[in-house]
Steps between C-alpha positions, in 0.01 A plus 500: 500500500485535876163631498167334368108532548231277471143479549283306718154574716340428822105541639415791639152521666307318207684565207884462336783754600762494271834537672861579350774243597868723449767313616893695516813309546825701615784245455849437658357603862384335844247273476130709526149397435219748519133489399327844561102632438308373788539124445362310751632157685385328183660677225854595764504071473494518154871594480641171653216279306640674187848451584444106557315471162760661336759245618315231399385608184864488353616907587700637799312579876556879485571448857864325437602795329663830639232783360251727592129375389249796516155372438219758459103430473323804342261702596711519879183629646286186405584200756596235318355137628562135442654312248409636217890629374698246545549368128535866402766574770680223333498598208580844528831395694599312203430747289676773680843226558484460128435108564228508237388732243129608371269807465258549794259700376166419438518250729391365889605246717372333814539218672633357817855334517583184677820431581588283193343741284146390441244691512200479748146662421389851614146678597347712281626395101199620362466853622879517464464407131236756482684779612814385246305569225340811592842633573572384132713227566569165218598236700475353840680219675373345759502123706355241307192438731368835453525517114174387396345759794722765293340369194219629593583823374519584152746717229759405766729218412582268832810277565438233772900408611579228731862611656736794431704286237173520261469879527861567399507238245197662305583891535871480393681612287732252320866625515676619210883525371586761335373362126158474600558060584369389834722389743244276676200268402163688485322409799098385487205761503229466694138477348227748586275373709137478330227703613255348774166529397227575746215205547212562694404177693152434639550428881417130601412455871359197620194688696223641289220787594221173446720276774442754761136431690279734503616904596318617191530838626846467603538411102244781388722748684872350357383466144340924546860561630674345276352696171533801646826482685296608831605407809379204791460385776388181682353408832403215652562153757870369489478170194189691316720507166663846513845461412370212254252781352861720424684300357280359219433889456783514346423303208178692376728825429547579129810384340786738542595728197869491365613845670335396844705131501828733392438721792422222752751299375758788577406600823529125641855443306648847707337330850667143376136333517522398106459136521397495058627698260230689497141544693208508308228420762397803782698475789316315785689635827411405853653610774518381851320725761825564690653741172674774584468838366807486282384179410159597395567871312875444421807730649825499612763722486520427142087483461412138340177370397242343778175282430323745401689552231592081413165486493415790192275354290395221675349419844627610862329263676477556885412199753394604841473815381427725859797305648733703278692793684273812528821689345528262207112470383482876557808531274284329212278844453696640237585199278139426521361822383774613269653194382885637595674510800714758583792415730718783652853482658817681557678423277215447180113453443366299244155400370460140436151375288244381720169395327365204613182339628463469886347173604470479885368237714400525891317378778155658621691484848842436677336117565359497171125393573272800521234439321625122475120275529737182573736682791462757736706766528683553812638862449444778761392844357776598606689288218284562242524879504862507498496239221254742293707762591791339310378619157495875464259677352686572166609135433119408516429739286723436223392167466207447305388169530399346864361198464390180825649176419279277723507114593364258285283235550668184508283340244616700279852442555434176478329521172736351208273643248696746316285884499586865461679619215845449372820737584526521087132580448532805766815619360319499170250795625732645700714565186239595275440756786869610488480560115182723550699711703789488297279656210359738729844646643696454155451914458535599855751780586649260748622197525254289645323113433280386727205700697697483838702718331334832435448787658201759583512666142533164350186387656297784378612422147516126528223392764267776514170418671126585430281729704317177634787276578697837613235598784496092618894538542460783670272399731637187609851673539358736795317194645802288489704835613773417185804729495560672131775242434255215531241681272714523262581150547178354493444693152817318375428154619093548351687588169740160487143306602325675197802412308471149581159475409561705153266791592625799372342751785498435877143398649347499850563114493849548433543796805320299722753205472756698532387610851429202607926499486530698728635420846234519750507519932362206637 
């Protein structure tokens, strides 16, 4: 046999690719070695890697021998990137030399080569696993390290291998004389690895919602958020608790279900952020002020995921959140009102997941003490128009929760006395809130969870309004001069405080507090 093919896969945007490895030997000719369909610096390197493990795994370098090596990755219009081929290379060359005999079919391999034929880990095992048994494939071999990630995914059976030698031992066949007797000793199989099972951990932090003084609204406004999936935002004097008030945010969002901790879980093995084997609390991301665009959305030639999209799920939280580039927080419209994010290049768009909660913190002013009773603030109107002019129009109004956080007295910081309520007694209402809307969307035409989530026709069916509380919206919407997108928004946050409170239909009380939200000039 001088020709062989094999099976292997690489990521491609957010999911597995599946990608042919053919391999052609032409012998008693000069010495040639040539890897075609678009591989890039990566995968070209994977030639001499595989050539090095081959010599020390006990065969002969193809490179000491006078042949012509054609190596071709299929689909040619798909550019192959990284790593991901060399243990199938390998093996197809072997295959193809007649060094070692076995049927390829049903079967992928990945897995980076070192040079004495170990393997090394790769990005993205899970969604690579995925895609191998949607494409109806038995078996999957892959580094050791990410075999209980594989795991994760069932009616697939997964092979964790720790060098070349391991590979070839398992999927050989034995050689035969011609009466049937093998020639050599049956070599050892390897054991499929068991499946991983998914356990959903409760987060431990060591700051609690009752160890932060005082900013009751602050905690009104996070905990309204929270069961609804709405958006915030923050502002107050530098050290008032802001970033403090995020992060324990965090920890009053329902538990993850199975599919959400699979998806997660994928999209931060492809970016090569997967520190477990798997995540199962919502993403808490927090990027510095000085992100880029790319950074933020995602892109690149080849479009990749941005924080946006590490954060789906889970909580984008944004520190200093007017000092961001004008180009990146205007960037955020369409993640925040669709959930997606669209990204368009030459040579490929994509559409990358995007829903997450927006929790943003600021200053009242560049100096940071308008409105401060213990400082003065030193800004010139001249400052403080172009720092309100930072935030556009549409960014305000897709975020649905503005709340002050102000100073507090120092008595009460002082205070060891222990008040407020817990982070776990919060989270409780918050997810009984969650599984009222749950029950209500279960029937919905679309795919949709929390209130944040629906549209205009949803809100006539799901949070429609009396003739009372209908003209008091009204009313205060001219006086406060709301746009139609923060109508509807106010509607949708009045229904998550209803839901919080158990009431079934939305009263005055619960419009009213749902204005108050709203982001006001001062």
């Amino acid at each position: 046999m001088s020709f062989s093919r094999i099976y292997s896969a690489q990521t491609h945007l957010l999911k597995g690719k599946i990608v042919t490895v053919e391999v052609d030997i032409t012998k008693k000719t000069l010495h040639s070695f040539t890897l075609v369909g678009l591989p890039d610096k990566a995968v070209d390197e994977s030639k001499d890697r595989m050539s090095s493990a081959l010599k020390n795994s006990g065969f002969e370098s193809p490179k000491n021998q006078n042949q012509k090596v054609v190596i071709s990755l299929s689909p040619a219009d798909l550019k192959k990137e990284g790593p991901y081929f060399d243990l199938a290379i390998a093996l197809s060359y072997l295959l193809s030399a007649e060094e070692i005999d076995f049927d390829p079919e049903g079967k992928i391999f990945l897995g980076e080569l070192s040079l004495n034929g170990e393997l090394r880990p790769i990005k993205g095992a899970l969604p690579l696993t995925e895609a191998a048994k949607k494409f109806g494939y038995e078996e999957i071999f892959l580094p050791i390290e990410n075999a209980e990630e594989a795991a994760l995914v069932e009616g697939i059976k997964i092979y964790g291998v720790n060098n070349l030698k391991e590979v070839i031992d398992h999927i050989c066949i034995p050689k035969k004389d011609k009466k049937g007797n093998l020639l050599e000793k049956e070599k050892p199989k390897l054991s499929p690895f068991p499946k991983t099972e998914i356990i959903i951990k409760e987060k431990i932090n060591g700051i609690d919602f009752r160890d932060i003084k005082g900013q009751e609204g602050a905690k009104r406004g996070l905990e309204i958020a929270a069961a609804g999936g709405h958006n915030l935002a923050m502002s107050g004097p530098p050290g008032t608790g802001k970033t403090m008030l995020a992060r324990v945010f965090s920890h009053i969002l329902p538990n993850l279900e199975k599919e959400d901790c699979l998806e997660i879980t994928g999209i931060h093995s492809i970016v090569g952020l997967l520190e477990d084997t798997i995540i199962t609390e919502a993403p808490f991301r927090a990027p510095h002020h000085t992100a880029s665009y790319v950074s933020m959305i995602g892109g690149g030639a080849n479009p990749k995921p941005g924080e946006v999209t590490l954060a789906h799920k889970g909580v984008l939280f944004l520190d200093e959140f007017p000092e961001f580039e004008k180009r990146v927080l205007e960037s955020l419209r369409q993640p925040l009102e669709d959930n997606i994010v669209s990204i368009s290049r030459a040579r490929g768009s994509a559409i990358f997941p995007s829903n997450f909660i927006l929790i943003a913190a600021m200053n009242p002013c560049p100096c940071g003490n308008k409105g401060n009773k213990q400082k003065e603030c030193i800004c010139k109107p001249m400052d403080l128009d172009r720092y309100k002019r930072k935030l556009s129009g549409p960014i305000m109004d897709r975020i649905d929760i503005w709340v002050t956080v102000g100073n507090v007295d120092y008595e009460k910081l002082s205070d060891e006395t222990e008040s407020g309520e817990k982070t776990i007694t919060i989270k409780e209402r918050v997810g009984k809130a969650r599984d009222i809307q749950i029950k209500r969307f279960k029937n919905s035409s679309r795919k949709i969870s929390t209130n944040s989530e629906m549209n205009v026709k949803d809100l006539n069916i799901y949070a429609p309004l009396d003739e009372t509380t209908k003209k008091l919206l009204n009313q205060s919407a001219e006086r406060l001069q709301l746009s139609a997108r923060a109508y509807h928004r106010t509607i949708k946050l009045a229904r998550t405080i209803a839901d919080l409170e158990g009431s079934e239909n939305i009263t005055q009380s619960h419009i009213l507090e749902a204005l108050q939200y709203r982001p006001r000039e001062n």
